[in-house]
C-alpha positions as CSV (number, residue, x, y, z in Angstrom):
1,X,-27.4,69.4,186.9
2,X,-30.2,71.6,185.6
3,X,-30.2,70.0,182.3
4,X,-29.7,66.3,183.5
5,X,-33.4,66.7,185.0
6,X,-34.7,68.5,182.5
7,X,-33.6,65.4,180.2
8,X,-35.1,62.4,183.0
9,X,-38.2,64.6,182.5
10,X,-38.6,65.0,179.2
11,X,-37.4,61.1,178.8
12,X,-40.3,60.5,181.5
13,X,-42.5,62.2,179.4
14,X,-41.8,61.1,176.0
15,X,-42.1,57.1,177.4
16,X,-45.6,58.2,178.8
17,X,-46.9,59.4,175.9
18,X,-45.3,56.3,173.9
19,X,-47.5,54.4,176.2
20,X,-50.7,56.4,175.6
21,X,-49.9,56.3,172.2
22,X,-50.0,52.0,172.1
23,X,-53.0,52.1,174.7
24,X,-55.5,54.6,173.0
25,X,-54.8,54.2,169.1
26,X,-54.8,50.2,169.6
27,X,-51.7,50.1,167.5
28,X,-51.2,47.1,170.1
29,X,-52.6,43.8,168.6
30,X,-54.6,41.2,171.4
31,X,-55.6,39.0,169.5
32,X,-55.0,35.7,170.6
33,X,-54.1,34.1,167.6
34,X,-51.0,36.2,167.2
35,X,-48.1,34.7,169.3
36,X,-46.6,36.9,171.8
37,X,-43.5,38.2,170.9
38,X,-40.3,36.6,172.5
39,X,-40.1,40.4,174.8
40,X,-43.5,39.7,176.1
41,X,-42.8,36.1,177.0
42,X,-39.6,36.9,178.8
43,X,-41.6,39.8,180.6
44,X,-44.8,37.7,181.5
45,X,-43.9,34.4,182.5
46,X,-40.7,36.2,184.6
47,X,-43.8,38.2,186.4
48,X,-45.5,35.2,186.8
49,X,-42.8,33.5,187.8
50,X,-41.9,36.0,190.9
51,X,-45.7,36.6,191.9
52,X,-46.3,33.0,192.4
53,X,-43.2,32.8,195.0
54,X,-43.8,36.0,196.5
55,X,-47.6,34.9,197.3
56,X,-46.9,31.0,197.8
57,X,-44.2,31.6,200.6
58,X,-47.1,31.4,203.3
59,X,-48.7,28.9,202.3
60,X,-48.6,25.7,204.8
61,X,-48.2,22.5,203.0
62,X,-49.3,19.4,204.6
63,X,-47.5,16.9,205.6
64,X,-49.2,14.7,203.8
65,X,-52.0,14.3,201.2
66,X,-54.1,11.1,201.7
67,X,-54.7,8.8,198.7
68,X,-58.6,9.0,198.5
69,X,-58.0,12.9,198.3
70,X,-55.1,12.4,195.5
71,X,-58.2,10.2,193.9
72,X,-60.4,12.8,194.2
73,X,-58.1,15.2,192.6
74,X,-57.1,13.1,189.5
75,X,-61.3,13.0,189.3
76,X,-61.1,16.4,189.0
77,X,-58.5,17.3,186.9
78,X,-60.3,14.5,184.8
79,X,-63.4,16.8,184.4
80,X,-61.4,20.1,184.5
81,X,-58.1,20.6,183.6
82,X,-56.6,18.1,180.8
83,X,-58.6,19.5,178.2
84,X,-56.1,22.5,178.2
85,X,-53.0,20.6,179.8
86,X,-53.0,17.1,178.4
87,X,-51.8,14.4,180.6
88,X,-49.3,11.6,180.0
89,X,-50.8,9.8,176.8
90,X,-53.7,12.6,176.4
91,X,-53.3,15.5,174.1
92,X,-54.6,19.0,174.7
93,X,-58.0,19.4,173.1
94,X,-57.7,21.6,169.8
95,X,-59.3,24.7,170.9
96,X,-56.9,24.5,173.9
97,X,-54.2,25.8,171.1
98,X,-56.4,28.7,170.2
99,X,-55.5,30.3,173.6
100,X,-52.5,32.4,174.0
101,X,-50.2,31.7,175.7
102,X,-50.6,27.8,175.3
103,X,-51.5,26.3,178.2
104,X,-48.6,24.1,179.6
105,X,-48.3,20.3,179.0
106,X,-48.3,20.1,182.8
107,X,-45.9,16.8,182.9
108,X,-43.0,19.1,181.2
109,X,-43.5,22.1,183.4
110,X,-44.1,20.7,187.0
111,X,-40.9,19.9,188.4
112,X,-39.9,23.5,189.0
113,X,-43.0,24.3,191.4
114,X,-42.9,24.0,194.4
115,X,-46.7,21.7,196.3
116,X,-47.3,25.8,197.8
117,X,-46.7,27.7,194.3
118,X,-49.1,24.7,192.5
119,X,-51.4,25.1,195.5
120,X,-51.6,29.1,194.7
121,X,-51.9,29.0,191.4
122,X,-54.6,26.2,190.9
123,X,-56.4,28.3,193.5
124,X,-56.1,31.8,192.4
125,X,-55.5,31.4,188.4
126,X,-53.2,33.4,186.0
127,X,-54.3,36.7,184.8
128,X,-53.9,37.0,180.6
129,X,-53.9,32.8,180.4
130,X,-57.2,31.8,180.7
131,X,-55.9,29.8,184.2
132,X,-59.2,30.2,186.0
133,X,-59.5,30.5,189.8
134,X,-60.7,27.2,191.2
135,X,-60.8,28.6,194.4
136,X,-64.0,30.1,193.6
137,X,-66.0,27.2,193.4
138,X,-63.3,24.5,195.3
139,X,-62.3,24.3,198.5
140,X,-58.8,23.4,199.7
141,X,-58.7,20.3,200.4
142,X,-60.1,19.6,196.6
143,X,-57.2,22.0,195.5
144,X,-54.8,19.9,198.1
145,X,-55.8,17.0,196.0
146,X,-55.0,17.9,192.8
147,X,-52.0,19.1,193.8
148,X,-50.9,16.2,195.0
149,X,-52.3,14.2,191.7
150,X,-50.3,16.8,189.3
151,X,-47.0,16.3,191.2
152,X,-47.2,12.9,190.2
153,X,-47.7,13.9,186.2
154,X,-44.0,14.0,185.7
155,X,-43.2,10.7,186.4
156,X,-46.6,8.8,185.0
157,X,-46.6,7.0,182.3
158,X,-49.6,7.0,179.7
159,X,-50.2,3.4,180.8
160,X,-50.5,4.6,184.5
161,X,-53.2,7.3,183.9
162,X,-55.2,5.2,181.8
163,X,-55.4,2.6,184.6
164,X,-57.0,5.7,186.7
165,X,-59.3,6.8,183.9
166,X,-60.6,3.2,183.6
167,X,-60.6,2.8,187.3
168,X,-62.8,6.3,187.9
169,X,-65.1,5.5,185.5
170,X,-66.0,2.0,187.2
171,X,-66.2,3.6,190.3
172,X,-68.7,6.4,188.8
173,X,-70.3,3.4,186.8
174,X,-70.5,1.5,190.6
175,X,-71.7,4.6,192.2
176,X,-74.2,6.2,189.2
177,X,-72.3,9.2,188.8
């Protein structure tokens, strides 16, 4: 028995120092041009995957989201979001690419959230994805709105959020914003 610990120790040990050795010598390469490696991908977005549940499961949804507020979310993810997430018709702008990983084309990747998970990660952002934390400077009912305007991404058509593009910027025109 003796020896089985003495082996979980010295395996213990021998892992640490593995570690240490990635860590200090920066044999590890962060770049973000360099792709992560299929490991790392199974590893992060399986993390991120169980973090965002885990947190999300308190989170009240409401019942409803009012249109103006689903309006004033597609405004926002206008002037935040779609340069890194594209929209339905829209393309990711270039130096969204440059960030590793690749932000989502949102209208592929929504339909597996859950409104509370959307709500918790538009809120508190993604560590290591450059996914800011828009509940810094917005408050929730902003967030509530663009949740409610992303769940409809799947099922848009480029046609459809065109209309809206055209139909916010007469409104800003109307208004002089």
């Amino acid at each position: 028995m003796a020896r089985f610990w003495y082996g979980l120790v010295v395996g213990i040990l021998a892992v640490v120092a593995a570690g240490a050795a990635v860590v200090f010598t920066g044999a590890y390469n962060v770049a973000a041009s360099v792709p992560h490696t299929a490991i790392e991908n199974l590893v992060f977005s399986t993390t991120m995957r169980h973090s965002v549940q885990r947190r999300a499961a308190g989170i009240v949804v409401p019942a409803t989201i009012p249109e103006d507020q689903i309006r004033r979310g597609f405004a926002q993810f206008r002037e935040s979001c779609v340069y890194c997430h594209g929209a339905p018709g829209v393309d990711s702008v270039d130096w969204a690419q440059g960030i590793t990983p690749e932000p989502p084309f949102l209208p592929d990747t929504l339909r597996g959230r859950s409104p509370a998970e959307l709500f918790w990660i538009v809120r508190n952002g993604i560590k290591m994805t450059a996914m800011p934390a828009f509940g810094r400077h917005l408050d929730d009912q902003t967030i509530w709105g663009i949740v409610g305007f992303i769940r409809q991404l799947p099922d848009m058509s480029a046609e459809t959020y065109a209309r809206l593009a055209r139909e916010a910027e007469e409104r800003g025109a109307a208004t002089g914003n």
